[in-house]
C-alpha positions as CSV (number, residue, x, y, z in Angstrom):
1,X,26.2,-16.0,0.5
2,X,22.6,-17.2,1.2
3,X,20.1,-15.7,-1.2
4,X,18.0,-13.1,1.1
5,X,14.1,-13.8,1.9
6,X,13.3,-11.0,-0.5
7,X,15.7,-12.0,-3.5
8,X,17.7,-9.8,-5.3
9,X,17.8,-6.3,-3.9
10,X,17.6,-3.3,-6.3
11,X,19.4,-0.3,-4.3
12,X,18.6,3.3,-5.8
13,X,20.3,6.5,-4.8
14,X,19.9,10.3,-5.1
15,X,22.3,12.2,-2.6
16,X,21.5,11.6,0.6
17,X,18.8,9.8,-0.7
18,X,18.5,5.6,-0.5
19,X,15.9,3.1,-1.0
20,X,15.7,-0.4,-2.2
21,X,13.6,-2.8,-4.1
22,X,13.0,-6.1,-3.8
23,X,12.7,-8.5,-6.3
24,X,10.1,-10.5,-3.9
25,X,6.8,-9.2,-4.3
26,X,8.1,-6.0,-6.2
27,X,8.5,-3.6,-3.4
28,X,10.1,-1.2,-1.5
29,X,12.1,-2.7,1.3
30,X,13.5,0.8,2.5
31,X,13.7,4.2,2.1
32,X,15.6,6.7,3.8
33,X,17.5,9.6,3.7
34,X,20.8,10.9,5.4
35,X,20.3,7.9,7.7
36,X,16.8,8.9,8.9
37,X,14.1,6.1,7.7
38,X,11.6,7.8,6.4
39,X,9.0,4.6,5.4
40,X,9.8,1.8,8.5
41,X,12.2,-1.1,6.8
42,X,12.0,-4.6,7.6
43,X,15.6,-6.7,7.6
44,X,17.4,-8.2,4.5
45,X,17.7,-11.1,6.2
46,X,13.4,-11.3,7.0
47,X,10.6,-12.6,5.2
48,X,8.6,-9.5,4.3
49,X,6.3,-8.9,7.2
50,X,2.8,-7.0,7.7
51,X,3.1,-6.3,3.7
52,X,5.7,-4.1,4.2
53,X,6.0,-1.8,1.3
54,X,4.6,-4.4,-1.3
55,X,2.4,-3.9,-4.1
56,X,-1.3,-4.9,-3.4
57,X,-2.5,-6.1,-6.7
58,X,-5.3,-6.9,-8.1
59,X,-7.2,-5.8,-5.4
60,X,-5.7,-4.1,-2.2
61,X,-7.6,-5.4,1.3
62,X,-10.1,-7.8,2.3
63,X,-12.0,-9.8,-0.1
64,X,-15.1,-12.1,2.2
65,X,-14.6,-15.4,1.5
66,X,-12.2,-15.0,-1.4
67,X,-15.6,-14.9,-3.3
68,X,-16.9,-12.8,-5.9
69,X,-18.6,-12.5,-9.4
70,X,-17.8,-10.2,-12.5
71,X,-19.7,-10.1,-15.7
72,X,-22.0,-12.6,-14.4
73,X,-19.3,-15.5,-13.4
74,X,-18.8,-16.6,-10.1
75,X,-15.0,-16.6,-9.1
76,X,-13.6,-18.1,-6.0
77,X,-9.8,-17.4,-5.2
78,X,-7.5,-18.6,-1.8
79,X,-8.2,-17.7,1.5
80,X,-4.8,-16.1,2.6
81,X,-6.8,-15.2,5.8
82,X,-7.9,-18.1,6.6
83,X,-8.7,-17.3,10.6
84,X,-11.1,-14.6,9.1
85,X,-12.3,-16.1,6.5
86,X,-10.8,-13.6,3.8
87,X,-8.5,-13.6,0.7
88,X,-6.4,-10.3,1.6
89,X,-4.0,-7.6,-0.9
90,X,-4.5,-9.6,-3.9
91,X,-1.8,-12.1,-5.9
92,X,1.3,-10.3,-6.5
93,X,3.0,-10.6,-3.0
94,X,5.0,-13.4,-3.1
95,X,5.3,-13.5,-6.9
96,X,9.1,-12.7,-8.9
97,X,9.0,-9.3,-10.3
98,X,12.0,-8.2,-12.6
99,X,13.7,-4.9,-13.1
100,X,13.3,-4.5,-16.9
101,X,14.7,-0.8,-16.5
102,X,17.4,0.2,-14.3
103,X,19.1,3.6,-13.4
104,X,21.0,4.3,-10.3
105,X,18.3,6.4,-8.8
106,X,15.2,4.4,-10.9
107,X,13.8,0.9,-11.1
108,X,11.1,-0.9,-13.4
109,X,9.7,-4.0,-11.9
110,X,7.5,-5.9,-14.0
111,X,5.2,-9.1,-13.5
112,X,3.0,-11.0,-15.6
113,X,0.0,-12.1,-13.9
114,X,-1.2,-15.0,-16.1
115,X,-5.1,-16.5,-15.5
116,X,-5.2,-18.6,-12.4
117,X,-7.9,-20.3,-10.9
118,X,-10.1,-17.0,-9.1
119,X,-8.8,-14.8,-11.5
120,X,-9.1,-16.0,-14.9
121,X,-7.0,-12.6,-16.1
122,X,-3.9,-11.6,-17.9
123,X,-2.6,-8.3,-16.7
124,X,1.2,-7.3,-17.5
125,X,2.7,-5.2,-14.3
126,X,4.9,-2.3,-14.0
127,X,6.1,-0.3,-11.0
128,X,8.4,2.6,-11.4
129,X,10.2,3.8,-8.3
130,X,12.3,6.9,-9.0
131,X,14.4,8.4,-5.9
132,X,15.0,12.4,-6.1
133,X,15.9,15.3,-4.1
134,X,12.3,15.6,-3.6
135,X,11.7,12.0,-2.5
136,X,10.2,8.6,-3.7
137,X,7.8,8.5,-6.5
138,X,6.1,5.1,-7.4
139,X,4.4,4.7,-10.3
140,X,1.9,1.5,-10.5
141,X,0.3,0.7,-14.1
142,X,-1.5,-2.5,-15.0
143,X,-2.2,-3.6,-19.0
144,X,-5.2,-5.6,-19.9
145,X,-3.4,-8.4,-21.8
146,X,-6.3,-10.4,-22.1
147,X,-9.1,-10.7,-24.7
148,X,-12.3,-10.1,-22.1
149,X,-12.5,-7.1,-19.5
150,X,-11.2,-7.9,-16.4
151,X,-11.9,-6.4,-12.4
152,X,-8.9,-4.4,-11.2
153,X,-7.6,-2.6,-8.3
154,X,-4.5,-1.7,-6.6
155,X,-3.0,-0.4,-3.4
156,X,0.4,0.0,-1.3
157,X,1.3,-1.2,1.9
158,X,4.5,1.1,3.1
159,X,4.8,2.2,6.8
160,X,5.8,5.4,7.6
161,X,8.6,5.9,9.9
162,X,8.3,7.7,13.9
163,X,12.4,7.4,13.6
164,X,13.8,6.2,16.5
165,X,11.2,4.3,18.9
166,X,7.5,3.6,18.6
167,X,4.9,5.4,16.2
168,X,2.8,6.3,19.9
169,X,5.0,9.6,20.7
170,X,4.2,10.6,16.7
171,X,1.8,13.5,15.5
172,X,-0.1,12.2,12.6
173,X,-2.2,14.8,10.2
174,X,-4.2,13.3,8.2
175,X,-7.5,15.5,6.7
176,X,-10.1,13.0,5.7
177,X,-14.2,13.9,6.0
178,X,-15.2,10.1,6.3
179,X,-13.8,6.4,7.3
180,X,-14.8,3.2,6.7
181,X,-15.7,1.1,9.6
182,X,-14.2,-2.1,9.4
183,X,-14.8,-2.3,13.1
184,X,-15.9,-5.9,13.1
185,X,-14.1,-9.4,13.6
186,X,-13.9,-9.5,9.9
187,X,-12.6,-6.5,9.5
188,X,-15.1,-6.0,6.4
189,X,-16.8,-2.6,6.1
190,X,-20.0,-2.3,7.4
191,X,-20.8,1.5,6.4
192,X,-18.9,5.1,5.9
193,X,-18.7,7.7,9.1
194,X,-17.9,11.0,9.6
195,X,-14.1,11.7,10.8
196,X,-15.1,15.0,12.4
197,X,-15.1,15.7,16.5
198,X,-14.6,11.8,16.9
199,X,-11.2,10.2,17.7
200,X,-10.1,9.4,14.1
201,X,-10.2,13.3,13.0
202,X,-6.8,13.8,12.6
203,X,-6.9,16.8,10.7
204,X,-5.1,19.5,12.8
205,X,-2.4,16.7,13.9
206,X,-2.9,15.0,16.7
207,X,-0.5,12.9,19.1
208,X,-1.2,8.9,18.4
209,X,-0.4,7.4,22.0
210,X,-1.8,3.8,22.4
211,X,-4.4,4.8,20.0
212,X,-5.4,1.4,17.7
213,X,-5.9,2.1,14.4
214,X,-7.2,-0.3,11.1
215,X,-9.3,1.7,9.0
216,X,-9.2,3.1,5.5
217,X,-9.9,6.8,5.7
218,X,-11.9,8.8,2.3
219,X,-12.8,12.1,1.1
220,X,-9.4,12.9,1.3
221,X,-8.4,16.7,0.9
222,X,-5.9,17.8,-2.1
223,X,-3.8,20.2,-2.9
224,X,-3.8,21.8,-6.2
225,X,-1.8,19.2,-7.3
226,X,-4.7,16.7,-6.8
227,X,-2.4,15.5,-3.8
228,X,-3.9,13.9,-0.3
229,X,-1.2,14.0,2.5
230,X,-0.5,11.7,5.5
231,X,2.1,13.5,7.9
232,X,3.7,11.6,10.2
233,X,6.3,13.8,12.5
234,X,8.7,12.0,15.0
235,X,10.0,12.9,18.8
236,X,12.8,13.9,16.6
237,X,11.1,16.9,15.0
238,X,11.3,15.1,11.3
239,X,8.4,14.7,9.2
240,X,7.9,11.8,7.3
241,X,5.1,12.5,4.4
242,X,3.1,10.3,1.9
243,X,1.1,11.8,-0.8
244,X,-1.6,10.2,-2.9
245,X,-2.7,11.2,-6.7
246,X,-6.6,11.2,-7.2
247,X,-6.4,7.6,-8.4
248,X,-6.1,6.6,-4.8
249,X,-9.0,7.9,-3.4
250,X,-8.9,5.6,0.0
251,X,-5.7,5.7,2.5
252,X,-5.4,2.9,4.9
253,X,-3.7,3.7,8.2
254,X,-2.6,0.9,10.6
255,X,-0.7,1.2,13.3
256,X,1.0,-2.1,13.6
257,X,-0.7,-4.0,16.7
258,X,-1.1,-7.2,15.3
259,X,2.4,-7.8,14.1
260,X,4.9,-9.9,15.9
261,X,5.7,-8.0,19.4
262,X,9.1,-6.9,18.2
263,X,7.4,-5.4,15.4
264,X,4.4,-3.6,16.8
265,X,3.8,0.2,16.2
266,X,7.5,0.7,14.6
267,X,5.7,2.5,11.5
268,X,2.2,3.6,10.5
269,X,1.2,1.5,7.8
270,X,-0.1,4.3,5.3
271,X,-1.5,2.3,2.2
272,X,-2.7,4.1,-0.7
273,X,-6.0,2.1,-2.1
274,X,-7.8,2.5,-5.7
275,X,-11.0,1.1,-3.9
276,X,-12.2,0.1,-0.7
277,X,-12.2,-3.1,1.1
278,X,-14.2,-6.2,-0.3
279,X,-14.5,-3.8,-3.7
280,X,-14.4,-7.2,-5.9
281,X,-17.9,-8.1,-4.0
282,X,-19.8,-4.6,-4.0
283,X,-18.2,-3.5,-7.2
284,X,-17.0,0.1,-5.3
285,X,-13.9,1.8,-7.0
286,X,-13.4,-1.8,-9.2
287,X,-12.0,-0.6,-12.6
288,X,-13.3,-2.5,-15.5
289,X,-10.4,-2.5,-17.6
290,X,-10.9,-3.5,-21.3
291,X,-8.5,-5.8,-23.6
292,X,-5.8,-3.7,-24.2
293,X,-6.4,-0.7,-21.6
294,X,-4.0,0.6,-19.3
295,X,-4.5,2.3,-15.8
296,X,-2.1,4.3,-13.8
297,X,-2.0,5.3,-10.0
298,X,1.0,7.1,-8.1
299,X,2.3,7.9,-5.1
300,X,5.0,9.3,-2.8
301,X,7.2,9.7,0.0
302,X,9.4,12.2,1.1
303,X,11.4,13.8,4.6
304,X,10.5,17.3,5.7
């Protein structure tokens, strides 16, 4: 049998509960439960498209020109969006990860990122996904390995699921007080606006239709928990939910339009972001972590 795109595939399962990890990239390829996706899959036999469900590390989004400059050195890393000029969701994607814990209904991937030209860093990796009755939970910590301080962030890319058909006949809720408007060729962010009384306040639920969307979303509100929601519920009546954990204070929505045609709107990417796009140029949301510091970020999804 032909080793699959993605590499060796970590399934988990907790009842009706099943998911599975990739050893590509360290993410989640699928997740669903009694049959019903509740993040959108992409095919064993695929190359990960559109991010799906990888880790975005060190530094989730757009970086201009692949440019930037930390403790007073200038650093200059690939453009993997070359047509816009951009390096884009960091240097983990397409990197081995290895399960270096393993439960039937838990996984460890791990990765050491070693210095590399643009990032001159050692971080050691881990991302715990543990499947229960109540869901997904993945847990994303980085380790300074290194003997300077290094610039860190992290982010997500999983799509929620409409089910069956296209995310347009979908209700997403979503209560955020700002975005940031990335509204530009670029897609680089040119300022923070108000969601309220425009089209991208989604905080009473609102059908998507054709409705375009691209745009990290902020002042996100919690629960008592410390817990932001996205809530995504299908024709079918199912709810597919993502929660963030206050270190993610920036959710990316995207609804798929510039994926291959057979692709399009079949989930609503919902990526949880430590800091917002281009962070490693303005320094907003970077996390200085020190030699031997650790930082830890969370998230989740569930079917309701």
């Amino acid at each position: 049998m032909a080793v699959a795109p993605s590499g060796e595939q970590f399934p988990l399962v907790a009842g009706e509960h099943r998911a599975t990890v990739v050893e590509v990239g360290g993410g989640v390829r699928e997740y669903a439960v009694d049959g019903r996706d509740v993040l959108d899959p992409y095919p064993v036999t695929a190359v990960c498209d559109g991010a799906h469900g990888a880790p975005l590390i060190p530094w989730p989004n757009r970086l201009a020109d692949g440019r930037y400059t930390f403790d007073g050195a200038e650093h200059q890393v690939a453009l993997t969006e070359p047509e816009k000029h951009n390096a884009i969701h960091g240097l983990t994607r397409w990197r081995t990860w290895q399960p270096v814990e393993r439960e039937p209904d838990r996984v460890v991937m791990a990765c050491r990122l070693y210095p590399e030209p643009g990032y001159p860093f050692s971080l050691d990796l881990r991302v715990e996904y543990t499947l229960g009755e109540d869901g997904l939970v993945v847990r994303t910590t980085a380790t300074n390995i290194g003997d300077a301080p290094c610039p860190y962030g992290c982010g997500q890319h999983p799509y929620l699921s409409p089910g069956n058909g296209l995310i347009d006949d979908c209700v997403l809720q979503v209560r955020a007080d700002t975005w940031i408007d990335t509204a530009n060729e670029r897609q680089l962010p040119t300022g923070r606006r108000p969601t309220r009384d425009t089209p991208l306040d989604f905080s009473d639920g609102r059908r998507l239709g054709d409705q375009r969307l691209d745009f990290p979303f902020t002042d996100l509100a919690r629960d008592p928990d410390g817990r932001a929601w996205v809530r995504l519920t299908g024709s079918d009546g199912a709810r597919a939910e993502l929660w963030v954990d206050e270190a993610y204070p920036i959710v990316e929505l995207y609804t798929g339009d510039t994926l291959a045609p057979q692709r399009r709107r079949r989930g609503l990417g919902t990526e949880p972001m430590s800091c917002p796009p281009d962070a490693f140029r303005s320094g907003d949301g970077v996390i200085r972590l020190a030699p031997g510091e650790s930082t830890t970020a969370s998230w989740g999804a569930r079917l309701r």
